[in-house]
Backbone bond lengths (Angstrom), bond angles and torsions (degrees), N, CA, C in turn:
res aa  C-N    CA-C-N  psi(-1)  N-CA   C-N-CA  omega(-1)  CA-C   N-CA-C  phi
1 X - - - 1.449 - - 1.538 107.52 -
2 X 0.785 112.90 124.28 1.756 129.91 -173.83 1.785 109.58 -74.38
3 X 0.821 123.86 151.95 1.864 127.29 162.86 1.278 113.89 -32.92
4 X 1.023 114.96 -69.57 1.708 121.78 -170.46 1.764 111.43 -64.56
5 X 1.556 121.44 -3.89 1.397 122.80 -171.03 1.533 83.35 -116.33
6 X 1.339 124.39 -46.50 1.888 119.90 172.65 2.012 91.36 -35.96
7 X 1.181 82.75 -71.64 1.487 94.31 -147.68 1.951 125.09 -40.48
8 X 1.717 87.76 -44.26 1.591 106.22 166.33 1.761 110.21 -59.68
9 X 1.498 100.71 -49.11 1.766 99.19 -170.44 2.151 108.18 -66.35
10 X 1.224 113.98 -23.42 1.060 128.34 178.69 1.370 104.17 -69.88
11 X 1.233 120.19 -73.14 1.573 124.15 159.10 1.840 125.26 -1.50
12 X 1.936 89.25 -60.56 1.507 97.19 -152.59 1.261 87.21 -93.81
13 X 1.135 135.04 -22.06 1.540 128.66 147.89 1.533 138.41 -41.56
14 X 1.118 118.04 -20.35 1.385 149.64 -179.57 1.272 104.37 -91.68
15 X 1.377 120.04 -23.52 1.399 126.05 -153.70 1.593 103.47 -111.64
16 X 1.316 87.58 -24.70 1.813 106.16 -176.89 1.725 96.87 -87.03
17 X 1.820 113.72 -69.71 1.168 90.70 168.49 1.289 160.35 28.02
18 X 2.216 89.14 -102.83 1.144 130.45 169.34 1.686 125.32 -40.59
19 X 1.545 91.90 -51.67 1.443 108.35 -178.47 1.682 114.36 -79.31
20 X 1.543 117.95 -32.66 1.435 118.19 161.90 1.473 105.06 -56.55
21 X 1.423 127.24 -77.18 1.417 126.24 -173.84 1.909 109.62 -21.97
22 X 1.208 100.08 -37.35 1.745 99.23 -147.34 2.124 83.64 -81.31
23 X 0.784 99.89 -41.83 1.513 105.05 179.33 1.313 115.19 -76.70
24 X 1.282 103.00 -20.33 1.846 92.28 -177.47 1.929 96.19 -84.78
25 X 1.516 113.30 -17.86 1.705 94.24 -168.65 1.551 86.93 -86.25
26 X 1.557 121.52 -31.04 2.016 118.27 -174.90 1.375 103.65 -61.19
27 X 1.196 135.27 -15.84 1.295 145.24 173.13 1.449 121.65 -103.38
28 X 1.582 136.65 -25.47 1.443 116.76 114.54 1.180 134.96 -42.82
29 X 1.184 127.63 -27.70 1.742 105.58 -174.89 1.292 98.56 -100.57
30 X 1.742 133.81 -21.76 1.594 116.09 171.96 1.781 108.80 -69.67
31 X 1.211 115.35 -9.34 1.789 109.75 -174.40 1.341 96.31 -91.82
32 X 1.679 119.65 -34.02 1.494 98.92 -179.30 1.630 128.60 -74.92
33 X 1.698 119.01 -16.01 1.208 131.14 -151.09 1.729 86.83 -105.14
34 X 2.122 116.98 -27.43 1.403 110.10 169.93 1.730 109.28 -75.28
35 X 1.150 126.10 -28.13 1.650 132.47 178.51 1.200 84.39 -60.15
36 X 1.182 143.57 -92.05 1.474 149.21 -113.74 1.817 82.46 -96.89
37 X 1.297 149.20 -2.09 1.195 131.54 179.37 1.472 116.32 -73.85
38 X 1.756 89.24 -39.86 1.686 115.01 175.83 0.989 125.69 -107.85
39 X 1.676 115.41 31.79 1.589 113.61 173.25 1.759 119.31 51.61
40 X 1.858 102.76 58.95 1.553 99.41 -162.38 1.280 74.81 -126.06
41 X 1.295 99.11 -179.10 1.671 121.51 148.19 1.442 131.82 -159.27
42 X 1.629 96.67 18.83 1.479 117.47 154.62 1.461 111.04 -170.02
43 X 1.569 100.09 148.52 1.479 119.88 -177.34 1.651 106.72 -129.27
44 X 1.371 120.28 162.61 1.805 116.55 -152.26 1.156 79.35 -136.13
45 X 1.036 115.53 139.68 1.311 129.23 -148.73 1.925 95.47 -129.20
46 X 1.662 125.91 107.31 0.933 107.96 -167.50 1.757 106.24 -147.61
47 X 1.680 108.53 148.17 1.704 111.90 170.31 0.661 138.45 -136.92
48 X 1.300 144.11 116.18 1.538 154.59 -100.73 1.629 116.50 19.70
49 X 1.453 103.03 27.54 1.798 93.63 177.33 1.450 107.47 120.93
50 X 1.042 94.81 -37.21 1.818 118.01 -165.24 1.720 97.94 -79.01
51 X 1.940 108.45 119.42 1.423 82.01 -166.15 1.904 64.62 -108.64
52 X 1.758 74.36 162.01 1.595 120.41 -150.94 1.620 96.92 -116.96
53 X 0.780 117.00 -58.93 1.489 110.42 173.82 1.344 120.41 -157.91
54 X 1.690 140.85 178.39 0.898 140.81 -174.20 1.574 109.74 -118.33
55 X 1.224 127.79 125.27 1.501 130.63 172.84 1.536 117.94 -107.06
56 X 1.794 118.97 106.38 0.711 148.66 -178.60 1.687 138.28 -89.62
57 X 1.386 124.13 147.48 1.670 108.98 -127.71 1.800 60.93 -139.08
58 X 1.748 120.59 98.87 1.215 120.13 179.08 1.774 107.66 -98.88
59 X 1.271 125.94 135.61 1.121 133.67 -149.73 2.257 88.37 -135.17
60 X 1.001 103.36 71.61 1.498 104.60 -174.42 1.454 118.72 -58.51
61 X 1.269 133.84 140.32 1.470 147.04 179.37 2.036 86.72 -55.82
62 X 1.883 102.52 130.87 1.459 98.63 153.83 1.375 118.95 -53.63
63 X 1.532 116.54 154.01 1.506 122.31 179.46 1.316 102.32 -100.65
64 X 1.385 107.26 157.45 1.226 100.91 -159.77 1.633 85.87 -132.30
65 X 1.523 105.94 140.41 1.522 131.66 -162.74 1.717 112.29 -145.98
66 X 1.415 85.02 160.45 1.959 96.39 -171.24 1.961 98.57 -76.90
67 X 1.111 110.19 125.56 1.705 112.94 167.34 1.473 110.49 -84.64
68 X 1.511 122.03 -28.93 1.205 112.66 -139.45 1.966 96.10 -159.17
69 X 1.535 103.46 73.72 1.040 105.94 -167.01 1.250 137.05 -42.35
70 X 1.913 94.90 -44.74 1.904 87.22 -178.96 1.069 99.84 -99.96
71 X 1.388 149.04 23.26 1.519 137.78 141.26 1.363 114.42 -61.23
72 X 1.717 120.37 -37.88 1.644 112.71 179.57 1.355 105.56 -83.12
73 X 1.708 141.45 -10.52 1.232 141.26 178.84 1.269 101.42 -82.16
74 X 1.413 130.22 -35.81 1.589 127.96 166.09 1.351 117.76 -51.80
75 X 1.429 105.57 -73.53 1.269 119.76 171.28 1.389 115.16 -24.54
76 X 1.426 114.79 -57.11 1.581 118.70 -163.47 1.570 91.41 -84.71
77 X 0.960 122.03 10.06 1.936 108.46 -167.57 1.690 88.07 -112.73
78 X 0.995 139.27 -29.33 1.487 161.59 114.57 1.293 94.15 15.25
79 X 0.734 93.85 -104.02 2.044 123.19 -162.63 1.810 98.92 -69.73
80 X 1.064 141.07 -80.58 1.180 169.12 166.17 1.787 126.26 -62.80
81 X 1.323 107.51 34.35 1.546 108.03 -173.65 1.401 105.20 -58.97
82 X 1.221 123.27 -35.09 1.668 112.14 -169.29 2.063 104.19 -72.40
83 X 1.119 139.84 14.00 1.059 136.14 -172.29 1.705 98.44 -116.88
84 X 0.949 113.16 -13.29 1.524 115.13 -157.57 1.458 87.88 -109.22
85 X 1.600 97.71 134.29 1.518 134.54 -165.76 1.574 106.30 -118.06
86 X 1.364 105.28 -111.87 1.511 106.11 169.06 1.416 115.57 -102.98
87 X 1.597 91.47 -26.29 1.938 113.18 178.38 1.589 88.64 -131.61
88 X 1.424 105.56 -169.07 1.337 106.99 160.29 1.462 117.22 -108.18
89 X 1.542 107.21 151.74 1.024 112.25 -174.41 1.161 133.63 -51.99
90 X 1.392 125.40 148.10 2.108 103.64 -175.93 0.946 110.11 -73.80
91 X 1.292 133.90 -9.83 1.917 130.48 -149.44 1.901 69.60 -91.78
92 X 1.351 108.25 -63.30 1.641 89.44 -169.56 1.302 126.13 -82.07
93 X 1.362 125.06 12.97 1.308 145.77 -176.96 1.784 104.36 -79.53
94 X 1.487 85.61 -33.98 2.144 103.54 -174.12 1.386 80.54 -66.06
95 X 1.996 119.20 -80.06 1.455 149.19 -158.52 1.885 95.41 -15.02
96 X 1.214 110.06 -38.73 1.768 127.11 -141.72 1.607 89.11 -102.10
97 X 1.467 104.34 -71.21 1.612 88.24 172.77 1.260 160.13 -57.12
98 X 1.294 97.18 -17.51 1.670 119.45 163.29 1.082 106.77 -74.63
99 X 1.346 138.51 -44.55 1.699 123.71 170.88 1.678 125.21 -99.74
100 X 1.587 101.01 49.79 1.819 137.95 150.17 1.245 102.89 -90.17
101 X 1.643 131.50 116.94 0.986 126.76 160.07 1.979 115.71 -88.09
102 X 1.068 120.30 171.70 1.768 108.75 162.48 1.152 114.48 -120.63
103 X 1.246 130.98 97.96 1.481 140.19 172.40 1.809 106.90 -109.30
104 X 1.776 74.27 93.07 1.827 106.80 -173.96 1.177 124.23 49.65
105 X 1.500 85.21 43.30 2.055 86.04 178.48 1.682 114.60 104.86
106 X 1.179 121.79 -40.02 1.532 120.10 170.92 1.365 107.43 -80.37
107 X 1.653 101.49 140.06 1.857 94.11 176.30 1.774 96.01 -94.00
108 X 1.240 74.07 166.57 1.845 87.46 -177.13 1.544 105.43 -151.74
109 X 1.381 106.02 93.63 1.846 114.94 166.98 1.426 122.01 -31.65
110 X 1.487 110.88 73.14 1.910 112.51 177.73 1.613 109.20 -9.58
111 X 1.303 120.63 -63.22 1.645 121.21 -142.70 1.564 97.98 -93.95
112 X 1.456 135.78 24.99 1.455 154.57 140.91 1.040 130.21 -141.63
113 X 1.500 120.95 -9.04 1.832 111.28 173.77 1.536 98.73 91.62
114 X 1.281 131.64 -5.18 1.762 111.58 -157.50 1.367 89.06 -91.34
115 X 1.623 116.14 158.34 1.200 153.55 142.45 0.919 117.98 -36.62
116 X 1.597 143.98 81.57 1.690 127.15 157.91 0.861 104.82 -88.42
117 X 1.791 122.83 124.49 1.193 145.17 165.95 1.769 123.13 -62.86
118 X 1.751 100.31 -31.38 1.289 123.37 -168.87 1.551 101.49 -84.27
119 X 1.446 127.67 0.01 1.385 121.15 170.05 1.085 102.06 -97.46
120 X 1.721 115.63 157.10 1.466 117.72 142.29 1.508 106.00 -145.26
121 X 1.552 104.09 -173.15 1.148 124.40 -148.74 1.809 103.51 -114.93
122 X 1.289 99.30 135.04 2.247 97.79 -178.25 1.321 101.94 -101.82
123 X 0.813 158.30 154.90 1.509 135.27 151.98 1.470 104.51 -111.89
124 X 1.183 123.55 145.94 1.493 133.40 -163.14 1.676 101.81 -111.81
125 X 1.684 94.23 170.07 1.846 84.02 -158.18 1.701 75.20 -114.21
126 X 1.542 85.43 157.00 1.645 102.80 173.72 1.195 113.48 -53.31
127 X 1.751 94.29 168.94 1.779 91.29 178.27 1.373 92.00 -150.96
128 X 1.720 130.33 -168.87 1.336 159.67 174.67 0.667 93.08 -84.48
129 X 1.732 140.89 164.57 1.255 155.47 138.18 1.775 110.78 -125.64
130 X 1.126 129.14 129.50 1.490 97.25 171.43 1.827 93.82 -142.49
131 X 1.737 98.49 133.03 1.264 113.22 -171.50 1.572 119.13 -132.70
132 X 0.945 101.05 99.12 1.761 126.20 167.67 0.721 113.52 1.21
133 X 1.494 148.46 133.29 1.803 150.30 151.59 1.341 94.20 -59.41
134 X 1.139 122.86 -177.24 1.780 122.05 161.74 1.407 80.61 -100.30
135 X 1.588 98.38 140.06 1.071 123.64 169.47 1.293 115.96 95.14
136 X 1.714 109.16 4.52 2.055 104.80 -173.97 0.984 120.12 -69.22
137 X 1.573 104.35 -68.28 1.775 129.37 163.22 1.722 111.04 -11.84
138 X 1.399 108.61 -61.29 1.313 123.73 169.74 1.649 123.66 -35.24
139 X 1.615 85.85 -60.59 1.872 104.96 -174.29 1.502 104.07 -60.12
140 X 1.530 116.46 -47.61 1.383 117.49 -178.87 1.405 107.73 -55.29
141 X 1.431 113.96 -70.65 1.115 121.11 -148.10 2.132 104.15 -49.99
142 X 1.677 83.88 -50.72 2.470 82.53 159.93 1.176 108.64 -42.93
143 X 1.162 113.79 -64.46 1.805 113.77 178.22 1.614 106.86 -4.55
144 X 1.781 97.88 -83.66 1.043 133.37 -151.37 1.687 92.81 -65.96
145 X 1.491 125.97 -34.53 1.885 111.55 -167.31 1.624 79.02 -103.01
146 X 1.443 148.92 25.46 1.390 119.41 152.48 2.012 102.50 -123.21
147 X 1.154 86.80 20.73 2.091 89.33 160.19 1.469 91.68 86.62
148 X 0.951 126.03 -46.31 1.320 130.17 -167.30 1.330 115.89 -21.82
149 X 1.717 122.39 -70.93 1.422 132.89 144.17 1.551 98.25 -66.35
150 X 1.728 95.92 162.65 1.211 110.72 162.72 1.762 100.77 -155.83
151 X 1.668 106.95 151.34 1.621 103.45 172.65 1.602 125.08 -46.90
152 X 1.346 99.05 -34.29 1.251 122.58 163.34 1.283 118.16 -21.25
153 X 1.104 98.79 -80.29 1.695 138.03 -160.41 1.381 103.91 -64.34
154 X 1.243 102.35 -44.57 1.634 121.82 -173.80 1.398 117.30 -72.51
155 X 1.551 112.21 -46.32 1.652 129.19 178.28 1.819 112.18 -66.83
156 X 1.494 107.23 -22.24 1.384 118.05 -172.55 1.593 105.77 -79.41
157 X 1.416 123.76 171.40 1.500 137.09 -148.37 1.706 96.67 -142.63
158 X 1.631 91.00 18.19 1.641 105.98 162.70 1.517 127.71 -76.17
159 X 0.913 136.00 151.38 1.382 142.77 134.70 1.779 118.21 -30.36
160 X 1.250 124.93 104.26 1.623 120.66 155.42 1.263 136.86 -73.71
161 X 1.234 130.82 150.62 1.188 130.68 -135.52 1.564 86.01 -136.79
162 X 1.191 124.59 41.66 1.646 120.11 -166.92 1.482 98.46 -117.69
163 X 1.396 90.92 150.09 1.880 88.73 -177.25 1.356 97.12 -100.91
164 X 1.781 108.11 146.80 1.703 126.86 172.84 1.238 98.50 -82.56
């Protein structure tokens, strides 16, 4: 394959891409707004019968982060002086945050019960997940080399005509 056939096939690849990406997030946010229409949080995603994968309505745990820096560098210099540097370290900064629970918004240190005021809570927005049967990837991808699917078909804001 010569430069000028790289270059075009690279192109229309970019072009394919581009246009999958833009449909795969218009097609996350219509599965999440159809999940949440009907009180779901997963739909099975299937062709000719054969389910193909599972599409999932992920609802992530808030993360939990420092509010109030030199109150948790006290705190930990408190309890934990040999860890404390100038801040505390991240390796034990993780150690500390994973055992913050959130009971409604206040953190509360599992392995004493105390109140840190200096934490709070992010809460993250849902998302899509979509995870393969064994064997989906496969089914599609036949789909796709016996016409059946096509990018086409797939990239469009049509109605399918495929049997579950």
């Amino acid at each position: 394959m010569n430069l000028r056939e790289l270059a075009l096939r690279l192109s229309a690849i970019t072009v394919i891409a581009d246009a999958a990406k833009e449909a795969k997030d218009r097609l996350r946010d219509e599965s999440a707004q159809a999940l949440n229409a009907v009180g779901a949080d997963a739909a099975k995603a299937a062709l000719n019968g054969t389910e193909v994968a599972k599409v999932s309505l992920v609802s992530p745990k808030p993360s939990v982060s420092v509010s109030q820096e030199q109150a948790f560098t006290k705190w930990v210099k408190q309890n934990w002086s040999t860890e404390i540097e100038e801040t505390v370290r991240d390796s034990f900064r993780k150690v500390i945050l994973e055992k913050i629970d959130n009971d409604n918004g206040v953190a509360v240190f599992t392995e004493t019960g105390e109140v840190l005021d200096f934490i709070s809570f992010k809460q993250r927005e849902a998302y899509v997940s979509t995870r393969f049967a064994t064997g989906g990837r496969e089914v599609i991808t036949e789909a796709f080399a016996t016409g059946e699917l096509s990018p086409t078909m797939m990239l469009s804001n049509e109605s399918l005509a495929v049997s579950n």
